[in-house]
C-alpha positions as CSV (number, residue, x, y, z in Angstrom):
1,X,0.0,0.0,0.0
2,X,1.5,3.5,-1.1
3,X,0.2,6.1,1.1
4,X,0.3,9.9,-0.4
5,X,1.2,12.7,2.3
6,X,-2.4,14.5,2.7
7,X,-4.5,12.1,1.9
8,X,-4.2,9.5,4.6
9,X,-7.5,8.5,6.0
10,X,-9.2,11.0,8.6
11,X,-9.3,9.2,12.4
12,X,-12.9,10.8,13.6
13,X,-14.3,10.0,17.3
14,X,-17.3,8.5,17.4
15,X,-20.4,11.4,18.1
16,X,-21.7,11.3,21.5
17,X,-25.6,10.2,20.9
18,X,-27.8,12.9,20.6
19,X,-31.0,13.4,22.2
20,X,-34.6,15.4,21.0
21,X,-33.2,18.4,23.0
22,X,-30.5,19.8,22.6
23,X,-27.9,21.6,25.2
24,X,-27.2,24.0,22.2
25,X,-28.7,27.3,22.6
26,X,-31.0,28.8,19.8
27,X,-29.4,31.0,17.4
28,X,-30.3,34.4,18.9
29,X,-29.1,36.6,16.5
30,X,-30.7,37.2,13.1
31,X,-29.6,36.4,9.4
32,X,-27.9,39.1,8.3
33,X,-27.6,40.1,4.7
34,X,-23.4,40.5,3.6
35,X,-23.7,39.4,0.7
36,X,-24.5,42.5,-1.3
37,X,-27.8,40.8,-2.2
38,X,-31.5,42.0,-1.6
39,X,-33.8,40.3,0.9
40,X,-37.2,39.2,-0.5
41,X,-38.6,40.5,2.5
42,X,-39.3,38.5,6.3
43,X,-40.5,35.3,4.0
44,X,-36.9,34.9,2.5
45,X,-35.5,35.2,6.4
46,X,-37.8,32.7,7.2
47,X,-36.8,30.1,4.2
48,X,-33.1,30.4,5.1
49,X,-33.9,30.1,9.0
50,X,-35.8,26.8,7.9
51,X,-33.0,25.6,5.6
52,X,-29.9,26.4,7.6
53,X,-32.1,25.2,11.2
54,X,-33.0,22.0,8.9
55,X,-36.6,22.5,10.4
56,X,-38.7,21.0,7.7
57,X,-42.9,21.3,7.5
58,X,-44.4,17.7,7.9
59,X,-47.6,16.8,6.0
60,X,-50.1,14.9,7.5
61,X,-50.4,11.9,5.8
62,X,-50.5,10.9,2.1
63,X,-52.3,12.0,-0.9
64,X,-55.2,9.5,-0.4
65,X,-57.6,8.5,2.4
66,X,-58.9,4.9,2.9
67,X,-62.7,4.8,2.6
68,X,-63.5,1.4,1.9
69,X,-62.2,-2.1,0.7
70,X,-60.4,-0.9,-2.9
71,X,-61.6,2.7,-2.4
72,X,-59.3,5.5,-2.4
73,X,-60.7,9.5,-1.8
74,X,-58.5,11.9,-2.9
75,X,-57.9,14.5,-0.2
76,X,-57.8,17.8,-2.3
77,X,-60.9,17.0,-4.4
78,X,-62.9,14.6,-2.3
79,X,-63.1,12.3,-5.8
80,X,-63.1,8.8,-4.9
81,X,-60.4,6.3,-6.9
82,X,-61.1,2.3,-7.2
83,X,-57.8,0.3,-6.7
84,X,-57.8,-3.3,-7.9
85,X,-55.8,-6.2,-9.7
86,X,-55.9,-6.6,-13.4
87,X,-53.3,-8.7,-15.0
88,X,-51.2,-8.6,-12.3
89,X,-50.8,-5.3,-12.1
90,X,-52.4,-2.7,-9.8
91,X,-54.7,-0.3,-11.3
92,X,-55.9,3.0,-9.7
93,X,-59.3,4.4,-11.9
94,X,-60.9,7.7,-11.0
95,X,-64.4,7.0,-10.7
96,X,-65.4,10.9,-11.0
97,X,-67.6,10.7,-8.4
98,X,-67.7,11.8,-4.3
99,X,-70.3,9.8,-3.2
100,X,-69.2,6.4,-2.1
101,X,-72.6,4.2,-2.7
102,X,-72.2,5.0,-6.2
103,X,-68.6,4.8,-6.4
104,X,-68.8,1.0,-5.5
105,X,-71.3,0.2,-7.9
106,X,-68.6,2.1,-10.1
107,X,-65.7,0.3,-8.8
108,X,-67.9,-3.5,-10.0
109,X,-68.5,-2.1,-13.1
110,X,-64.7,-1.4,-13.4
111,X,-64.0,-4.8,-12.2
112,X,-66.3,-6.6,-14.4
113,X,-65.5,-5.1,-17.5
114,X,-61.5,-5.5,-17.0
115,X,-62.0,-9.8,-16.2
116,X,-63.7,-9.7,-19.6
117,X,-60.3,-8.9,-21.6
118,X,-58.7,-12.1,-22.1
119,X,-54.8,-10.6,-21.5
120,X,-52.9,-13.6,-23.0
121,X,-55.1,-13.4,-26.8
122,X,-54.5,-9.5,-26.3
123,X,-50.7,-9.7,-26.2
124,X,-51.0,-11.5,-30.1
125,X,-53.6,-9.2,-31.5
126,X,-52.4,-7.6,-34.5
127,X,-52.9,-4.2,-35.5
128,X,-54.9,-5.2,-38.8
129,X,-57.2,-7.9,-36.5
130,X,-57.9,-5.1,-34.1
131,X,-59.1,-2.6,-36.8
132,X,-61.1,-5.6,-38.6
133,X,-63.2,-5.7,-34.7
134,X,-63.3,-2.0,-34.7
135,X,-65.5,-2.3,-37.9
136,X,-67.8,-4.9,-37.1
137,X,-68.8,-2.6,-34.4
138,X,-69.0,-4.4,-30.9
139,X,-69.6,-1.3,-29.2
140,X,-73.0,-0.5,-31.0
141,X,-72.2,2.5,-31.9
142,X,-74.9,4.5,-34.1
143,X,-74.6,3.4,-38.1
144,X,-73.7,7.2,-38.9
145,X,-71.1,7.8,-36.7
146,X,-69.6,4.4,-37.4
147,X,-69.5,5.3,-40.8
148,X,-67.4,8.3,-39.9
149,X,-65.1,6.7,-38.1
150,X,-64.5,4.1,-40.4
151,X,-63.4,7.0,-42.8
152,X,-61.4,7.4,-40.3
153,X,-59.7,4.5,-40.2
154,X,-59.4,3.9,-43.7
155,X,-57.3,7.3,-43.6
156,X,-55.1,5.7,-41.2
157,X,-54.4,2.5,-42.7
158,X,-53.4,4.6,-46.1
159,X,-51.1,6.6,-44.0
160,X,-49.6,4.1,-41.2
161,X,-46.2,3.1,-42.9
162,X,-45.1,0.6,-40.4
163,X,-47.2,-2.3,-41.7
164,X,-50.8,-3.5,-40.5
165,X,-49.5,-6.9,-39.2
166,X,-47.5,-5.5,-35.9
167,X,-49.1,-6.2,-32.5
168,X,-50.2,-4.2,-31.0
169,X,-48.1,-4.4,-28.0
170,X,-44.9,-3.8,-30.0
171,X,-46.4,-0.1,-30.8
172,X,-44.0,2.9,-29.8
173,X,-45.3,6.6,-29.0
174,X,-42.9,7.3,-31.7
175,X,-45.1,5.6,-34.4
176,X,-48.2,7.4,-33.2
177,X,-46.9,10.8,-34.1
């Protein structure tokens, strides 16, 4: 081992263990400005007290608030969120409501209609089969605005130059632009 004058390692005492209170004194005297620089006024006083005291404002709790089993309220806007499983993964829905009856007949609904989707078929789907279900129209949509939006997609499949037979899973945010 080669040791290098001014750089051998620093032998530091252990710190005695310190307790809530202090036998430090509180800094008495104010911040005082030498640096040439103007003060924003008592709130930039306060800031650096806070930052060089290391005193830090605590929040009370998180974001959310437990209601119920898999419901969520969010405590800025009272609006209730349903958390649940779906393909392993944990899912957290706004249900756009406040009132917690109907956000759990919101939060089935939710439930219900995400067991439907058959997640292993939905990894192999292809971007051409997709369309070809869009157009057969399994959301009943009215005959004139399905007519629109297959205009629509006709559009797209003239313009989408990276092939119809991709899955759909192996789409990039890039393509979509």
């Amino acid at each position: 081992m080669v040791r290098i004058a001014g750089l051998e390692p620093a032998h530091l005492a252990a710190l005695p263990p310190q307790s809530k209170k202090s036998n430090n004194p509180p800094n008495r005297f104010p911040l005082v400005n030498k640096g040439g620089f103007k003060s924003g006024g008592s709130k930039c006083g306060s800031v650096l007290t806070t930052v060089l005291t290391g005193r830090v404002k605590t929040t009370k709790g998180g974001r959310f608030q437990r209601v119920s089993h898999g419901l969520f309220r969010f405590k800025k806007t009272g609006m209730l969120y349903g958390v649940f499983k779906s393909a392993g993964r944990t899912q957290w829905k706004s249900l756009g409501t406040d009132d917690l009856i109907h956000a759990k007949e919101l939060l089935a609904e939710e439930i219900n209609r995400t067991v439907k989707v058959d997640w292993k078929q939905s990894r192999m789907v292809t971007l051409r089969r997709l369309i070809e279900r869009y157009e057969d129209n399994p959301m009943n949509i009215a005959s004139t605005t399905l007519k629109i939006r297959i205009l629509l997609l006709n559009v797209f499949k003239r313009t989408w130059s990276y092939g119809l037979g991709l899955k759909v899973r192996e789409i990039k945010p890039f393509m979509l632009r």
